[in-house]
Structures are given as structure tokens and as C-alpha cells.
C-alpha positions in Angstrom: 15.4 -71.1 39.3 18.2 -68.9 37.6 16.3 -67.5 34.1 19.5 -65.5 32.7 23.1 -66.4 33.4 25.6 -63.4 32.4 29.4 -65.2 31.1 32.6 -62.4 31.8 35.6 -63.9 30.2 38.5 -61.7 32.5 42.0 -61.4 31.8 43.8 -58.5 33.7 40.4 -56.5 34.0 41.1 -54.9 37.4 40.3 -51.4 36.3 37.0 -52.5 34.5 35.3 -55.1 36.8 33.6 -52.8 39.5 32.6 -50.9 36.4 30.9 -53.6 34.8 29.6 -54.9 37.9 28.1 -51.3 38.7 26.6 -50.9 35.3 25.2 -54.4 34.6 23.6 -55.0 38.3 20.4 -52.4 37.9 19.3 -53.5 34.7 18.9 -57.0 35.7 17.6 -56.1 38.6 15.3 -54.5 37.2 13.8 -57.3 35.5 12.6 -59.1 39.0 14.0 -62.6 37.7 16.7 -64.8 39.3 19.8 -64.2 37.0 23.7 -65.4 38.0 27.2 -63.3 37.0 29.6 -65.7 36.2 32.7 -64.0 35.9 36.0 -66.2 34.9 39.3 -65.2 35.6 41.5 -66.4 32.8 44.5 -66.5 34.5 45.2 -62.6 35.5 48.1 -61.5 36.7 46.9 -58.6 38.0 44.5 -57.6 41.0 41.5 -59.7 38.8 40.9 -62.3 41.5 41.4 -60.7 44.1 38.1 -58.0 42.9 36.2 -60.9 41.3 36.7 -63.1 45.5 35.1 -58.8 47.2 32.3 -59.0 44.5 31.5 -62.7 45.3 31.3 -61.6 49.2 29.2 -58.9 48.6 26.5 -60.6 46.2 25.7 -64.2 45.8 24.6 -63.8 42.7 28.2 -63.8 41.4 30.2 -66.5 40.8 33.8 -66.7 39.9 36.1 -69.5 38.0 39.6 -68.7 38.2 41.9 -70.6 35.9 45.1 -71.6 36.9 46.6 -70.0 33.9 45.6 -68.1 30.7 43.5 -70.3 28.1 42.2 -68.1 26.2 38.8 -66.2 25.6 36.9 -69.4 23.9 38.5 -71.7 26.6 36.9 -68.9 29.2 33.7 -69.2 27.9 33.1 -72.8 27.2 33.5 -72.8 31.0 30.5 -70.5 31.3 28.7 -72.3 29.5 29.5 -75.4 31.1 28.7 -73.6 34.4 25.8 -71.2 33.4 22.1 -72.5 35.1 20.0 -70.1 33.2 17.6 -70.4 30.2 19.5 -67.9 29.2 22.2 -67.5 28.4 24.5 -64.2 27.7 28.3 -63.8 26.7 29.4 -60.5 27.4 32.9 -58.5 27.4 34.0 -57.1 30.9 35.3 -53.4 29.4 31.4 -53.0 28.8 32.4 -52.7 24.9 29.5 -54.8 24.6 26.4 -52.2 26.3 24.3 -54.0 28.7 21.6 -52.2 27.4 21.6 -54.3 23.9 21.7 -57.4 26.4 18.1 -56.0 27.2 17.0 -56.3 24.1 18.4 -59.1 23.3 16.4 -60.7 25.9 13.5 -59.3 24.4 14.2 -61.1 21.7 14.9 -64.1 22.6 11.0 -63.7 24.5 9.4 -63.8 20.3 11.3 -67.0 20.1 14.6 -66.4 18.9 17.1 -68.7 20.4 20.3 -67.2 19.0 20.2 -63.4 19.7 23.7 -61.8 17.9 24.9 -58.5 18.7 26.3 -56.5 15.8 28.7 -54.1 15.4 27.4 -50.8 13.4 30.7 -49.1 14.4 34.0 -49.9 16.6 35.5 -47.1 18.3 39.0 -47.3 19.6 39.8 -49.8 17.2 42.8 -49.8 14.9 42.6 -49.7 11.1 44.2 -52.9 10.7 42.3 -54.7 13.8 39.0 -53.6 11.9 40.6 -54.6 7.9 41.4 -58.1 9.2 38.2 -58.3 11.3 36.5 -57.6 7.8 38.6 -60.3 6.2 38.0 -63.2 8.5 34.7 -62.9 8.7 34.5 -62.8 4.7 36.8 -65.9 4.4 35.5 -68.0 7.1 32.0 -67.8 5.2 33.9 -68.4 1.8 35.7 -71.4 2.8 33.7 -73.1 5.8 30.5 -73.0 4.1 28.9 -71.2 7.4 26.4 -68.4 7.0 27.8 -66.9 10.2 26.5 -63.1 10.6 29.4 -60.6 8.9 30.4 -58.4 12.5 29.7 -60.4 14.7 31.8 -61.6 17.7 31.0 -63.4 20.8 28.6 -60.7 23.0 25.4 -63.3 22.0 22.3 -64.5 23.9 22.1 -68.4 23.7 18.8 -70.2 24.5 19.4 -73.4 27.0 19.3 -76.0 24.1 21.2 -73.7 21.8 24.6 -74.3 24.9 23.1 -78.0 25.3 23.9 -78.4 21.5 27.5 -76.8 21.5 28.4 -78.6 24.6 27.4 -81.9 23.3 30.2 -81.2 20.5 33.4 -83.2 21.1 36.1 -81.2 19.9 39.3 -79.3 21.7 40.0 -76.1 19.9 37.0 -74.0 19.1 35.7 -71.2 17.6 32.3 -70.7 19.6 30.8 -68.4 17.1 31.1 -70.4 14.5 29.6 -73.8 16.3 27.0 -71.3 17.2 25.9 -70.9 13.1 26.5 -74.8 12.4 24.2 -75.7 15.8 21.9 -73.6 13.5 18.1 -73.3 15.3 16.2 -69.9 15.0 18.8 -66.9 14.6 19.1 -63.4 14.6 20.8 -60.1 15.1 20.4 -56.6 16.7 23.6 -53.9 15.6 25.1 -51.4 18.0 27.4 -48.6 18.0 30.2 -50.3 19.8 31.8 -48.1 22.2 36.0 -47.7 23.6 36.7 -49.8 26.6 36.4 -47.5 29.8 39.7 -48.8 31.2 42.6 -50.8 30.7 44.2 -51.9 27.2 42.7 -54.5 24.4 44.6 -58.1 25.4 43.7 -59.6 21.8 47.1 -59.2 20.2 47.9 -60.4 16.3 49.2 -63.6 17.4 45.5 -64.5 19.8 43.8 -63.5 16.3 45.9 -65.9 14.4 45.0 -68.4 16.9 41.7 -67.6 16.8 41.3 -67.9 13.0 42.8 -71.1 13.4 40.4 -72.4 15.9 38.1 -71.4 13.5 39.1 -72.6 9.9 40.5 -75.5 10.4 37.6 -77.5 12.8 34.8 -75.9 10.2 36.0 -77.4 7.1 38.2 -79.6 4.9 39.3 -76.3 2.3 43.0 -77.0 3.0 42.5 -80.4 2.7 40.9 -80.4 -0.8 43.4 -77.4 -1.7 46.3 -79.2 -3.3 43.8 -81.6 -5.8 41.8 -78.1 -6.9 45.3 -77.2 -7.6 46.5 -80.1 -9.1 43.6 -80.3 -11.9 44.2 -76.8 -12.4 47.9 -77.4 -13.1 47.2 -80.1 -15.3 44.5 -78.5 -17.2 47.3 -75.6 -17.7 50.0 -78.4 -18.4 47.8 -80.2 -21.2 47.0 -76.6 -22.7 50.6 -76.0 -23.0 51.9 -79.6 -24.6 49.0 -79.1 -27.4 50.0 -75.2 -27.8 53.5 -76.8 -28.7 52.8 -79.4 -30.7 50.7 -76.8 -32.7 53.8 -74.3 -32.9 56.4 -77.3 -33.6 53.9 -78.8 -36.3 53.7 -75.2 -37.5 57.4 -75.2 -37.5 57.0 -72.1 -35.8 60.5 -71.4 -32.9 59.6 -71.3 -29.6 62.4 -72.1 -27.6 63.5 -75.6 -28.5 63.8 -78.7 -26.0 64.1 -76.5 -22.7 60.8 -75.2 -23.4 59.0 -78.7 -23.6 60.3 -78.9 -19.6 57.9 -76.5 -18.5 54.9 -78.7 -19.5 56.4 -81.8 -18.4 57.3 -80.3 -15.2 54.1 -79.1 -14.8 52.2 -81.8 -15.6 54.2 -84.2 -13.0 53.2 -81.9 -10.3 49.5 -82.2 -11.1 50.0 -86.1 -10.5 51.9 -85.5 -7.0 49.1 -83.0 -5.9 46.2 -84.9 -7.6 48.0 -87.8 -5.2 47.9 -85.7 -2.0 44.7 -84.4 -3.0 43.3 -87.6 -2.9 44.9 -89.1 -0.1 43.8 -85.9 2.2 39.8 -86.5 1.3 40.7 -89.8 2.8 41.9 -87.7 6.0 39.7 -85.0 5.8 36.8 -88.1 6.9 38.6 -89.1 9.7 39.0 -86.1 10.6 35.1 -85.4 10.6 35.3 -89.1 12.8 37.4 -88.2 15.5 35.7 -84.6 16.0 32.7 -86.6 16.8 29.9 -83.7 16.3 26.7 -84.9 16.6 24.9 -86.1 13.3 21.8 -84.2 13.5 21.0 -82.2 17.0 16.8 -81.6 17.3 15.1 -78.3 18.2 11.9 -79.7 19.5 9.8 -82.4 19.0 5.5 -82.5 19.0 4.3 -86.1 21.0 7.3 -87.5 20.7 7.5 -90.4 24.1 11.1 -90.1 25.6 
């Protein structure tokens, strides 16, 4: 019976997968249980498979998906999960940014009974200034808009406990941000920081317009913000609108110049757009629950149970 399955998301990783391989293989070794490498070829275009098919020959314990095109990181790692036999579970980057070490004690973590280990980045070498400011950001919104309490630092190197992958598979929808159906899963969670180190080969394949994407995949499926955005607005505008009108009937019953007839536009003008986006406000709440319908996420997902009869 596997106990640990290891997920390897690879895209053009030719330079870094003996490494990893090389690096990963004692430690888990090393622990005398049956553990599995799946490693998944997101469509490379470089020597990737043809490593990933040597690797396979050389050691059963390593198993290999090769896409018949790039999806995508998440895409790449629902498939491990979808795969992965193990009680446990562990995501992992190839370029060994995420030390295999810290999966160690992850594991030891998850043996007191966590079932969401996270691994946490103290520092990130190698990174640009702007890759780390936006990191910052999205992290800060996505917990300001989404409602999730999802650990600030964070990315996808994580130790998932068997039920933890049951609960995220069982969730219906296409795009997805797996870090943040990791927090709303919810179940015992916690964290261990690391110095994060520079890859040891090869270049960084998450360009401005993946981490769009990305932030995408993860605001939109996670809550109904922009949704409810344009009635906030609208009661604001009116509120603003109505403030105005009675400033001017003040200043006009003062018979105090302010501008004459043009000036009255600007209220009037205002205060129509608070009806149209009070109106689309509305209508989208009406959207915003079929939306919720069609993802078809499970209503309530259970942990464990004490003499419960199947």
C-alpha cells in the first residue's frame, strides 16, 4: 500500500529533473514506507518526456502523465491528485525551490494529526521585486474579497491528507485555484516557513500573463465581489447624489451662486446612475446564485464521523 505520493508538475524541466530525482529519492527512502513520484509532463517541448520515460525504466516507483499539450500548473496537479494512491499526499516544484527536506517535516506533521501541512515562504531568492510585490498583493486581496483565511505566502508545495484530495476532487468546477479550495475544504490546517532557495537550473515559466490567469482562477470561482460591486457602488453614488441635491437646495434657498442650472446636472446625473447600477446590482445577486448552482460544490464535506453505520 503506497503511504506518500510525491505530485511534479513539469514544464520544460530537462535541466532539473535528474536533480530532483537525485535529491528527493534518499530521503524517502529513508523512511522504509512504500511512496510513488508522479511526475506530469505539462506539455514540454523540450527533452522533459523523454527524461521523465529513462527515470520510469529505471524505478517503478515513478510514474509519468504526459499531457498532450500545456494546461497549466493547477491543470497538472489536479491530475496528481486524481492519480496519487497515497495517504499522503505531497505537491512539490521540480527546480527543488520547494526543499525536500521541509516535505520531511511536513510529514511529521501530518503524523500529530494535521491534515493540511503548508509550506511557507520566509524568504524567495531569485525572485524579482515585482514577482514578490504582486505575490504580496494577491494573497492580501484574495483574503479581502473571497472571504478565505488562506495562509499569507503560501503557494502550492503542501502535504494533503487522503480525505483532504477526496474533498477537492469531489468539487465540480473547471478552472481552479487549488490553494484556495484547499482553505474552503477547511479540516485541521497548518504551516511550517522556509527560506526558499533559486531554482538550480533552467528559467521561471510563470510569466505575468500565467499569474493573471492564475488570479483569475482564483477570484472569480471563490466569490461573488464583482458581482455585488456595481450595487455597493450604486448606493454609494446615490447616497453622494442625494447629499448633493440637499447641499443645493440649501445654497439656492440661501440664495447663495453656485453655478446655476448646469450645476443641478451633476446630481441628476448621478443619481440616475445609482438606479442603473442598483439595477445591475440586483440582477447580478440573482446570477451570483446560479452561479454558486452550476459550480456544484458540495454543501457540507465531513471530516470523520464516531458510530456512524454507512
Amino acid at each position: 500500500m503506497v503511504k506518500y505520493s510525491i505530485i511534479v508538475p513539469a514544464y520544460n524541466e530537462e535541466k532539473s529533473l535528474r536533480l530532483f530525482y537525485d535529491a528527493v529519492t534518499p530521503l524517502f527512502k529513508g523512511l522504509q514506507e512504500e511512496y510513488e513520484i508522479i511526475f506530469i509532463n505539462d506539455g514540454s517541448r523540450d527533452a522533459t518526456r523523454e527524461i521523465l520515460r529513462g527515470l520510469a525504466d529505471l524505478d517503478y516507483r515513478v510514474k509519468v502523465c504526459n499531457f498532450s499539450r500545456n494546461f497549466g500548473q493547477q491543470a497538472a496537479l489536479l491530475c496528481g491528485l486524481e492519480h496519487a494512491q497515497g495517504q499522503a499526499i505531497i505537491a512539490m516544484d521540480a527546480d527543488l525551490q520547494d526543499p525536500p527536506e521541509v516535505a520531511l517535516q511536513m510529514i511529521e506533521k501530518w503524523k500529530e494529526g494535521f491534515d493540511v501541512v503548508h509550506g511557507k515562504r520566509r524568504k524567495r531568492k531569485g525572485e524579482t521585486i515585482f514577482k514578490k510585490g504582486t505575490a504580496f498583493l494577491f494573497y492580501r486581496l484574495m483574503r479581502k474579497i473571497t472571504g478565505l483565511d488562506m495562509p499569507r505566502d503560501t503557494g502550492d508545495f503542501k502535504l494533503y491528507d487522503r480525505k483532504v484530495v477526496d474533498a477537492i476532487l469531489s468539487m465540480g468546477e473547471h478552472d481552479r485555484l487549488l490553494r484556495a479550495q484547499t482553505t474552503w475544504v477547511g479540516f485541521k490546517q497548518t504551516s511550517i516557513e522556509f527560506d526558499r532557495p533559486e531554482r538550480i537550473a533552467g528559467e521561471t515559466h510563470y510569466t505575468l500573463k500565467k499569474m493573471i490567469k492564475l488570479a483569475q482562477s482564483g477570484v472569480f470561482p471563490n466569490t461573488d465581489y464583482t458581482l455585488t460591486f456595481p450595487l455597493k457602488l450604486g448606493i454609494l453614488l446615490g447616497v453622494l447624489s442625494v447629499a448633493c441635491m440637499i447641499t443645493f437646495i440649501v445654497l439656492a434657498c440661501c440664495n447663495v451662486e453656485f453655478g446655476g442650472l448646469v450645476a443641478w446636472l451633476f446630481p441628476t446625473m448621478g443619481g440616475l446612475s445609482a438606479v442603473i447600477l442598483c439595477c445591475q446590482g440586483l440582477a447580478n445577486m440573482h446570477m451570483s446564485m446560479i452561479y454558486r448552482e452550476v459550480q456544484n460544490r458540495p454543501k457540507y464535506i465531513v471530516a470523520e464521523t464516531f458510530n456512524m453505520e454507512k
